[in-house]
N, CA, C and O atoms as CSV, one atom per row, in Angstrom:
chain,resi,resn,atom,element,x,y,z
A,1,UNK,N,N,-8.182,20.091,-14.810
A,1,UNK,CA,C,-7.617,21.163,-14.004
A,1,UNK,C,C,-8.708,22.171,-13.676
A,1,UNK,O,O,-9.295,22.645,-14.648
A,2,UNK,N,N,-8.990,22.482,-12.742
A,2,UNK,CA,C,-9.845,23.516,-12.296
A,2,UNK,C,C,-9.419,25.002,-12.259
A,2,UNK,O,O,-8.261,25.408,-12.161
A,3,UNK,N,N,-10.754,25.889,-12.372
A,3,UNK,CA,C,-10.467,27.155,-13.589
A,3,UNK,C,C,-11.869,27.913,-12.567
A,3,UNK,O,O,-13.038,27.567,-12.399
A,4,UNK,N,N,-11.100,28.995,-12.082
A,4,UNK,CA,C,-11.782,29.909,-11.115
A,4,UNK,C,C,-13.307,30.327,-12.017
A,4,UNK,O,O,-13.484,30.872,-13.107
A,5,UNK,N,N,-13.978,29.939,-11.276
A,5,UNK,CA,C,-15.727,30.682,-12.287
A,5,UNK,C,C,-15.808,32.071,-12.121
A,5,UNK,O,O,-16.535,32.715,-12.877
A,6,UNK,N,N,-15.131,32.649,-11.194
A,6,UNK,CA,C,-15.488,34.768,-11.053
A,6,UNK,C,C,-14.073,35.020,-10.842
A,6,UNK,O,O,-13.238,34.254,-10.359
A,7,UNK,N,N,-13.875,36.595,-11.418
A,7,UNK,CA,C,-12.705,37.279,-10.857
A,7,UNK,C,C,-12.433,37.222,-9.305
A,7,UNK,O,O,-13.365,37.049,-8.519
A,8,UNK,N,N,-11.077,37.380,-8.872
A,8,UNK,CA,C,-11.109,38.149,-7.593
A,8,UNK,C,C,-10.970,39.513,-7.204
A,8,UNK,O,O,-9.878,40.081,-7.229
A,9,UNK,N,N,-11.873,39.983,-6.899
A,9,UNK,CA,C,-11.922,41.644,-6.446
A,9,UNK,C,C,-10.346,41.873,-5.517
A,9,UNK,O,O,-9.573,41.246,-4.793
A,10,UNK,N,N,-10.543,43.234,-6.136
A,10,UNK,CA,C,-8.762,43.998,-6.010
A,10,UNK,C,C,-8.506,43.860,-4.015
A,10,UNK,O,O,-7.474,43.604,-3.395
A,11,UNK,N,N,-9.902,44.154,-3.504
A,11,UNK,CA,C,-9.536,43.872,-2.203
A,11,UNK,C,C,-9.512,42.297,-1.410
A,11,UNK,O,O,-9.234,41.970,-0.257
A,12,UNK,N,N,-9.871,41.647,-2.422
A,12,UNK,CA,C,-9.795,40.117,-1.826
A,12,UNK,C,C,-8.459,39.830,-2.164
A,12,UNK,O,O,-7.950,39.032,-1.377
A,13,UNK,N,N,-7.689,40.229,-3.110
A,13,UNK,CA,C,-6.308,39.960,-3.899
A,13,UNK,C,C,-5.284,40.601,-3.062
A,13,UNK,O,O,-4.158,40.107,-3.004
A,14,UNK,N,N,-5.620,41.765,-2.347
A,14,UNK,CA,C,-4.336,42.531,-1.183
A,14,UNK,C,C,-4.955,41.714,0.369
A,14,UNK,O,O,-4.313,41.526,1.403
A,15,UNK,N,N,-5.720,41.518,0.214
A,15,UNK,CA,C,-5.671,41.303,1.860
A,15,UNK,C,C,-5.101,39.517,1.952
A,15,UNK,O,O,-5.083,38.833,2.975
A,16,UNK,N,N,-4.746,39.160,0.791
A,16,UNK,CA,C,-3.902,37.598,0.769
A,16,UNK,C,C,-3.043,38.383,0.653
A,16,UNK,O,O,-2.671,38.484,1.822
A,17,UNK,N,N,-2.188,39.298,-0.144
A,17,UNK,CA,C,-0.946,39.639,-0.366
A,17,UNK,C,C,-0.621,40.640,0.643
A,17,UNK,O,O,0.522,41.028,0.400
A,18,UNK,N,N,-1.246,41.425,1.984
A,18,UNK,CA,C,-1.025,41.570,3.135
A,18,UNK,C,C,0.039,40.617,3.743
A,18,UNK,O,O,1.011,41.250,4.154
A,19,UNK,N,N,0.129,39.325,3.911
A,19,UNK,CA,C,1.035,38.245,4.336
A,19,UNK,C,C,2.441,38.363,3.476
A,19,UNK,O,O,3.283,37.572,3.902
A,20,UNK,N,N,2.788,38.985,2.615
A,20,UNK,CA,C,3.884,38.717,1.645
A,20,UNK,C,C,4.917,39.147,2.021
A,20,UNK,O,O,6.028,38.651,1.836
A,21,UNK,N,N,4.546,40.490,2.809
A,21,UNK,CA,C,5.817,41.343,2.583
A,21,UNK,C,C,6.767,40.933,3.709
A,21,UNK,O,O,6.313,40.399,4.721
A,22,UNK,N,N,8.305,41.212,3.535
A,22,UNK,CA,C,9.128,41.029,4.172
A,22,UNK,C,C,9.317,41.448,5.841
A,22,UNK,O,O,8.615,42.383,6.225
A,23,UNK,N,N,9.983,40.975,6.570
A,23,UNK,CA,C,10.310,41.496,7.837
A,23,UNK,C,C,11.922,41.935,7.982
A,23,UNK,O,O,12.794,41.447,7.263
A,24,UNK,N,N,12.161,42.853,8.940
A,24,UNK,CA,C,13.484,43.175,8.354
A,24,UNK,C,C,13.995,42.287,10.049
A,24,UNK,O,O,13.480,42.167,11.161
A,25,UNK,N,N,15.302,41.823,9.360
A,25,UNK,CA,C,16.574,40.815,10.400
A,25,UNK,C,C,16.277,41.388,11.767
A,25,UNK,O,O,16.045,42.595,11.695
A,26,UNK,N,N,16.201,40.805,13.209
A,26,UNK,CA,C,16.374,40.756,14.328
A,26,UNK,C,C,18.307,41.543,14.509
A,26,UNK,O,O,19.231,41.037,13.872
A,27,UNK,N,N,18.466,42.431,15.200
A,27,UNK,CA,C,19.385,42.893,15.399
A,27,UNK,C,C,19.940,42.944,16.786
A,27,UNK,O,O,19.407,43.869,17.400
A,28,UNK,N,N,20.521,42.511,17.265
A,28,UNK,CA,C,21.112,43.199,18.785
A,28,UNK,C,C,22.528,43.663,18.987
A,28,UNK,O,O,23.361,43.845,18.098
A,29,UNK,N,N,22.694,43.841,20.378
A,29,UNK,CA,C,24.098,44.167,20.734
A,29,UNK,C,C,24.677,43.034,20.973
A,29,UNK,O,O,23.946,42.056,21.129
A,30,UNK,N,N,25.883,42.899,21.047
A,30,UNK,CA,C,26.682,42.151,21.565
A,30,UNK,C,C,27.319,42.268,22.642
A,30,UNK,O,O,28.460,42.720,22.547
A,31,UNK,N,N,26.870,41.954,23.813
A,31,UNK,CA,C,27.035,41.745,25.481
A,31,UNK,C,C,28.816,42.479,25.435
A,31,UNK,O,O,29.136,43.581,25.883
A,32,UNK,N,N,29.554,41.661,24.888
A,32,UNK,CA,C,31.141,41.865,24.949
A,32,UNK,C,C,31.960,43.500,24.543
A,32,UNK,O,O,32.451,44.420,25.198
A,33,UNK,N,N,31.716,43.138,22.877
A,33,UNK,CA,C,32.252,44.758,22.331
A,33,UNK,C,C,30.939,45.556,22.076
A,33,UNK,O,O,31.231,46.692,21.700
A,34,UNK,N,N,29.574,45.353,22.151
A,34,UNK,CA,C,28.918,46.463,21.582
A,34,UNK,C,C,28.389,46.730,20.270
A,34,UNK,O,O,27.770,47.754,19.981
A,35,UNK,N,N,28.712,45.550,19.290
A,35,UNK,CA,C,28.751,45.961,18.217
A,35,UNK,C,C,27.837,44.796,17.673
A,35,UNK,O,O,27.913,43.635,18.076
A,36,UNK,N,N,26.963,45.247,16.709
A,36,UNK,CA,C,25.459,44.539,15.975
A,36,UNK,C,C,25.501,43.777,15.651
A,36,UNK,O,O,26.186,43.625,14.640
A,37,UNK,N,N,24.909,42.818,16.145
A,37,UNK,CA,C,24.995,41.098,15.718
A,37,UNK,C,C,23.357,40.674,15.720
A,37,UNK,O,O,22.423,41.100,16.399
A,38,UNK,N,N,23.439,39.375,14.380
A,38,UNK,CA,C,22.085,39.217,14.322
A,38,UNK,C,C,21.915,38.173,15.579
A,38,UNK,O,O,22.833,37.691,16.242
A,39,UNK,N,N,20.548,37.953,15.731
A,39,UNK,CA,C,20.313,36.924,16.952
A,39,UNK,C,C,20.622,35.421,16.807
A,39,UNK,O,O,20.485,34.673,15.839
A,40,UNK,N,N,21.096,35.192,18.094
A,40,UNK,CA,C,21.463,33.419,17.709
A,40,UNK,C,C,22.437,33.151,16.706
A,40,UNK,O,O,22.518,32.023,16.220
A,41,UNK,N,N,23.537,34.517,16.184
A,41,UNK,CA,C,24.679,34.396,15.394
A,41,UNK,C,C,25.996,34.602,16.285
A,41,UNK,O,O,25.892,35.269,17.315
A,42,UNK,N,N,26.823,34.233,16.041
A,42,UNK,CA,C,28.316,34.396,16.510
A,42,UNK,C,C,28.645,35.772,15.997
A,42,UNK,O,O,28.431,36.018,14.810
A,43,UNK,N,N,29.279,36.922,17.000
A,43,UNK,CA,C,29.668,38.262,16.486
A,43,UNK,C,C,30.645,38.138,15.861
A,43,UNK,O,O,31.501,37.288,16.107
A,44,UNK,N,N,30.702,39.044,14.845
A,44,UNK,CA,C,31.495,38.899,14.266
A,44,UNK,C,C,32.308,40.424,14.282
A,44,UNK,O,O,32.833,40.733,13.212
A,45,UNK,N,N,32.437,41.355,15.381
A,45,UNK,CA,C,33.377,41.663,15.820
A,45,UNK,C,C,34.327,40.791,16.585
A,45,UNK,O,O,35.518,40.751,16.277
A,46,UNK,N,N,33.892,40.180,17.452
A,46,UNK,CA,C,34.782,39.830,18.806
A,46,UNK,C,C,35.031,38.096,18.635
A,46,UNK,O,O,36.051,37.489,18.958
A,47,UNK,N,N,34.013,37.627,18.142
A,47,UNK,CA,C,33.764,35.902,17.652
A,47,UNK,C,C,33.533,35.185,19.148
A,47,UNK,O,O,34.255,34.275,19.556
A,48,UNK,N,N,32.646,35.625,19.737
A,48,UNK,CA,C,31.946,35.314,21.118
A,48,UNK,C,C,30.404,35.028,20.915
A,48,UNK,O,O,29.580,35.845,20.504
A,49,UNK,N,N,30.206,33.938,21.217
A,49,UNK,CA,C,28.669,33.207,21.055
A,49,UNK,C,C,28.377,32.911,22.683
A,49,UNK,O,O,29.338,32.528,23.350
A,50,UNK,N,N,27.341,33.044,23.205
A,50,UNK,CA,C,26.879,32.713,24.368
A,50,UNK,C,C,27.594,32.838,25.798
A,50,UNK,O,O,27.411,32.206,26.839
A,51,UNK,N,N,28.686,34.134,25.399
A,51,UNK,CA,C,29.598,34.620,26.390
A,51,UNK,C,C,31.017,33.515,26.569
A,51,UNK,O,O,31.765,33.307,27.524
A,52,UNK,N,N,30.973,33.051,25.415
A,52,UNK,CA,C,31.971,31.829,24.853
A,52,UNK,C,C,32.808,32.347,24.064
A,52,UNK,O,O,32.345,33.352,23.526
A,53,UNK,N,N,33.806,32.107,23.770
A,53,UNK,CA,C,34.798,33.236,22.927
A,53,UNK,C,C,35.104,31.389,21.764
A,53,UNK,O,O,35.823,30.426,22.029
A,54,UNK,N,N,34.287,31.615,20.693
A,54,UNK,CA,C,34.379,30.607,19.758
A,54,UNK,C,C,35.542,30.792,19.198
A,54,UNK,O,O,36.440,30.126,19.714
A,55,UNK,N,N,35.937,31.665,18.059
A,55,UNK,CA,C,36.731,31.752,17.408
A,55,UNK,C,C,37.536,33.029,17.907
A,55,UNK,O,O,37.024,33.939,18.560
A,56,UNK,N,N,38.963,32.967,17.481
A,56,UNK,CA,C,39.644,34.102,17.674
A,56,UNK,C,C,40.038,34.479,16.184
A,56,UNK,O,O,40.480,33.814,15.247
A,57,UNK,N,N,39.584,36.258,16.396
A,57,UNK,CA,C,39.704,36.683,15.094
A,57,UNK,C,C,41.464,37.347,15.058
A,57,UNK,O,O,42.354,37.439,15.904
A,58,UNK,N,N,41.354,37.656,13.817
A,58,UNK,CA,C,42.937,38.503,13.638
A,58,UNK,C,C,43.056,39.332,14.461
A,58,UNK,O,O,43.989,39.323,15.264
A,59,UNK,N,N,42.177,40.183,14.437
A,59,UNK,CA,C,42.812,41.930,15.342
A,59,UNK,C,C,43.091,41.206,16.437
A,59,UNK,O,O,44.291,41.480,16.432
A,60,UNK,N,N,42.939,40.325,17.616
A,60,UNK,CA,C,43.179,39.870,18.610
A,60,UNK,C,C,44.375,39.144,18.850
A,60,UNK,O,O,44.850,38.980,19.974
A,61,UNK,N,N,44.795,38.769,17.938
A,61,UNK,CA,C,46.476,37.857,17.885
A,61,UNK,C,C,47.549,39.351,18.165
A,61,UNK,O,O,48.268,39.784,19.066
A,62,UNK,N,N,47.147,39.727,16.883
A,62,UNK,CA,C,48.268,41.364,17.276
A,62,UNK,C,C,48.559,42.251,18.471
A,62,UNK,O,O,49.325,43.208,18.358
């Protein structure tokens, strides 16, 4: 098994761990009601995907 011959200096060790950190979720509107849906997801106010009304939710039967 191979076994590093020198330390790695503190700035060689962050500028790999530069790449780590998280990105936060893609957010948009939803064309229909307005209300925040992630991208390429079905809203889940209204249940309309691609100006397609997929599912019908409860509040809408009433």
């Amino acid at each position: 098994m191979a076994l590093p011959k020198r330390r790695h200096s503190r700035s060689r060790t962050r500028q790999r761990r530069a790449h780590d950190s998280l990105n936060q979720p893609s957010v948009s509107k939803c064309p229909e009601c307005g209300e925040p849906k992630m991208l390429h997801q079905l809203c889940g106010g209204c249940g309309v995907y691609k100006g397609k009304n997929i599912i019908q939710l409860e509040d809408e039967l009433n």
